[in-house]
C-alpha positions as CSV (number, residue, x, y, z in Angstrom):
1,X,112.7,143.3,160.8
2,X,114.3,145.1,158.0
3,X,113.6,144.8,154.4
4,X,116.5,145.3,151.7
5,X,115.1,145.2,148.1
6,X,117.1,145.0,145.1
7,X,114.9,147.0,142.9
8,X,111.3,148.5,142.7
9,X,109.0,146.6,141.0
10,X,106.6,149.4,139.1
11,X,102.6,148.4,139.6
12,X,100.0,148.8,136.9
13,X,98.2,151.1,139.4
14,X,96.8,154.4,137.6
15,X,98.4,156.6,140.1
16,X,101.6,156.5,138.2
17,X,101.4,159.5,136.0
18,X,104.9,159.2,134.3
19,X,105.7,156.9,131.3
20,X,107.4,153.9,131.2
21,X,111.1,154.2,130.8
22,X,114.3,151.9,130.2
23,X,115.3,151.2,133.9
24,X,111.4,151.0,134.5
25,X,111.6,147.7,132.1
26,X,115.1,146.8,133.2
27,X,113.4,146.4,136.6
28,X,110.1,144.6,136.0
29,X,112.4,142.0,133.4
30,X,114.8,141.4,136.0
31,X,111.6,140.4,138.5
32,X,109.8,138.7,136.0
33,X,112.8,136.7,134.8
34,X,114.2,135.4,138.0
35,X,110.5,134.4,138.4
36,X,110.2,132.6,135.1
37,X,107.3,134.8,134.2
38,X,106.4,135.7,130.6
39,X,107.3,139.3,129.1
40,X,108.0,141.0,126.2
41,X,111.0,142.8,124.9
42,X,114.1,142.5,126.4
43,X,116.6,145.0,128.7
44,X,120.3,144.9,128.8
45,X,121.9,144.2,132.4
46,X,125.1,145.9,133.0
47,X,127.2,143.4,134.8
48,X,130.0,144.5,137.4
49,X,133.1,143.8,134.6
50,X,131.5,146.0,132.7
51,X,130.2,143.3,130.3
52,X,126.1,143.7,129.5
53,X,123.9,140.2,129.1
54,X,120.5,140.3,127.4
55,X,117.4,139.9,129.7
56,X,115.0,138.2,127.6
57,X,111.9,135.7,128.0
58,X,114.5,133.2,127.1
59,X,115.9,130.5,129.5
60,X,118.9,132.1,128.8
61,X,117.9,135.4,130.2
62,X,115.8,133.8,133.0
63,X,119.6,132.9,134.2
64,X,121.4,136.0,133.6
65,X,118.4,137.5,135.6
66,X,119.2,134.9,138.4
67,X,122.9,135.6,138.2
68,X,122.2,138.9,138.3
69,X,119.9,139.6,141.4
70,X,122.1,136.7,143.5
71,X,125.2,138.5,142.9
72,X,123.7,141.5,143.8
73,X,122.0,140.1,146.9
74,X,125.4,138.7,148.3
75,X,126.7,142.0,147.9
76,X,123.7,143.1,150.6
77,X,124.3,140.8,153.0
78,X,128.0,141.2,153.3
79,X,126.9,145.0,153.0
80,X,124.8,144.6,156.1
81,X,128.3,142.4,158.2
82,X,127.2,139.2,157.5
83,X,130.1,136.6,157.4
84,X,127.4,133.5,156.7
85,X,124.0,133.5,156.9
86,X,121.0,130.6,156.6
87,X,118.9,131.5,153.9
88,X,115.3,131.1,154.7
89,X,113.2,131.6,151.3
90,X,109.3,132.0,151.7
91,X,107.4,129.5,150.0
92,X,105.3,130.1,146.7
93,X,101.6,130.1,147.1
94,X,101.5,126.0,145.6
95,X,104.5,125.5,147.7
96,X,102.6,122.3,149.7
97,X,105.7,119.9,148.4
98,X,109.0,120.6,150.6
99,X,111.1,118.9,148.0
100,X,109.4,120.6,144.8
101,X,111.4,124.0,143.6
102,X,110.5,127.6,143.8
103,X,111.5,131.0,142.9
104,X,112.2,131.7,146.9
105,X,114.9,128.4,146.9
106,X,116.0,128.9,143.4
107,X,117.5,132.6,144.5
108,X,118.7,131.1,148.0
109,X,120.5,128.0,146.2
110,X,121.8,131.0,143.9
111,X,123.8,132.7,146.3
112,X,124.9,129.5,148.7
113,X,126.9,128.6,145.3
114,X,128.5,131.7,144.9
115,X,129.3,131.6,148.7
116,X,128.5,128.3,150.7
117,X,129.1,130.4,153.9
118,X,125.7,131.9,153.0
119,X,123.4,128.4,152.7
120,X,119.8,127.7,151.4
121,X,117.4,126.5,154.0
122,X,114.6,125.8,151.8
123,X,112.3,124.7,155.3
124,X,108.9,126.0,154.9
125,X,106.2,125.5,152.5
126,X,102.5,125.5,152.9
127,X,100.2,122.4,154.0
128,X,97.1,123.6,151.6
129,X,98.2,125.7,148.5
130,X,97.0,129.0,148.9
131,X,95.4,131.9,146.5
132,X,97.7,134.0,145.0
133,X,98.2,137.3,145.6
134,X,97.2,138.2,142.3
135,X,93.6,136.2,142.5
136,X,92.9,138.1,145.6
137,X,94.6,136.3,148.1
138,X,97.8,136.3,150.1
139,X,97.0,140.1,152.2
140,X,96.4,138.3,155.7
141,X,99.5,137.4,157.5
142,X,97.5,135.4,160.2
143,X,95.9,133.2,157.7
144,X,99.1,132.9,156.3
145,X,101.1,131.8,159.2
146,X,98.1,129.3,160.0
147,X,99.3,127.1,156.9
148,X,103.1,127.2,157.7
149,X,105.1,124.0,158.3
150,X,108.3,123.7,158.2
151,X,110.7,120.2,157.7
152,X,113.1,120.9,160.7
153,X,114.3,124.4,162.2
154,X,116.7,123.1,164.7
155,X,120.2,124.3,164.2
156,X,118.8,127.8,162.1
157,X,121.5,130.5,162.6
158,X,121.5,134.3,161.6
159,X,118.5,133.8,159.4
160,X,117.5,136.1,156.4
161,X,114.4,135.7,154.5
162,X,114.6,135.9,151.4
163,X,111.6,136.0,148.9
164,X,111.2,137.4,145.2
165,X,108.8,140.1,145.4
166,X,107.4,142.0,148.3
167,X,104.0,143.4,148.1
168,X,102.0,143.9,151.7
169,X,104.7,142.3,153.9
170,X,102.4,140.0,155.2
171,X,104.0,136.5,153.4
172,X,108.0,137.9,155.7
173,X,105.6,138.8,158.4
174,X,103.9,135.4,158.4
175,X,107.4,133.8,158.0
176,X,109.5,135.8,160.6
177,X,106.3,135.6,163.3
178,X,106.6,131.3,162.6
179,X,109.9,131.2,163.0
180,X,110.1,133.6,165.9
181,X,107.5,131.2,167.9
182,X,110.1,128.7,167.2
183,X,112.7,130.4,168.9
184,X,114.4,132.1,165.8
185,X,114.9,136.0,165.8
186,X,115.3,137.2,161.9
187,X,116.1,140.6,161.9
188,X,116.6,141.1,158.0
189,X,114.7,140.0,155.2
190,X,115.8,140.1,151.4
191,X,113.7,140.9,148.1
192,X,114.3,141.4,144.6
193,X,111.4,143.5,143.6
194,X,109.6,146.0,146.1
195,X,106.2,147.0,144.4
196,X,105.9,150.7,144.2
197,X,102.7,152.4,143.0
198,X,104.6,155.4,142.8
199,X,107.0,156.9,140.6
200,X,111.3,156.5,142.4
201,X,113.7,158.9,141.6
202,X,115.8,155.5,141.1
203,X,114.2,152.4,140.1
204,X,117.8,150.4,141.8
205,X,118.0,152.4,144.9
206,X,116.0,150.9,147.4
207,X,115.1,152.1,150.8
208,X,115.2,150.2,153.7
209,X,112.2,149.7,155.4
210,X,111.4,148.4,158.9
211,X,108.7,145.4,159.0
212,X,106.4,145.3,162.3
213,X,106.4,141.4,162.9
């Protein structure tokens, strides 16, 4: 499986050595805005007409982020020949209710409306809510995959994951394995945010990296 990401998202590890710069801000805001997370200060997104919208903690900026990184997601998966696509977001960590909203369905539902050919499957979700990542959880793809359920995969076609923020992998590699023992191949998986504990010589060029399932 390969992963696209839309942007790094820089780690408070101590091996970074360099200081914090504009695009280093204009990265983490755009992350923790389509997340709905807290921060402080504000960055200016340059949109494609050339236009710029504040990214704020401001519901206001929490959708200019969301604008932003679905736009700019759509413009991947055509990149990559997609035509249409199901969208298959990974649940959140208190994802246990299938008809609750999260980050992960929020982006999907975000790029079916700016192109239904590309629609939100919002399928999965977890039957005990799990640790977050953060709290020390959320590193072991087999436990992972052990609370999966899903609310009907039949009929899935060319399916991308899509989540907000990749860290181990092991939340795509829990997803794609699930869906694989279902019968569904997914060969590409979608991020916003990568997490980098390094300094990038570009904060929005992303590498693509290939994901052992």
């Amino acid at each position: 499986m390969q992963l696209h990401a839309l942007c790094y998202y820089r780690s408070k590890s101590e091996d970074w050595t360099d200081s914090w710069t504009d695009r280093h801000y204009l990265a983490r805001n755009l992350v923790k805005g389509v997340k709905r997370s807290e921060f402080g200060g504000f960055s200016l997104l340059r949109l494609v007409n050339g236009k710029s919208k504040r990214l704020d903690n401001t519901p206001e900026g929490q959708r200019a982020a969301l604008a932003y990184a679905s736009q700019h997601l759509l413009t991947k998966l055509r990149d990559l020949g997609y035509s249409s696509a199901h969208l298959v977001p990974i649940p959140a960590s208190n994802h246990v209710d299938p008809r609750a909203e999260f980050t992960g369905g929020r982006i999907a539902d975000a790029i079916e409306r700016r192109d239904p050919d590309f629609q939100a499957k919002c399928v999965l979700y977890f039957d005990t809510q799990q640790r977050k990542s953060a709290a020390g959880g959320g590193r072991n793809s087999t436990e992972i995959e052990r609370h999966l359920r899903d609310t009907g995969v039949s009929g899935l076609r060319n399916v991308v994951l899509l989540d907000d923020v990749m860290t181990s992998g092991a939340h795509l590699r829990a997803g794609a394995r699930y869906l694989a023992k279902k019968g569904i191949i997914v060969e590409d998986a979608l991020v916003v945010g990568r997490t980098t504990w390094t300094p990038k010589s570009s904060m929005f060029k992303c590498e693509v990296e290939s994901i052992t399932v």
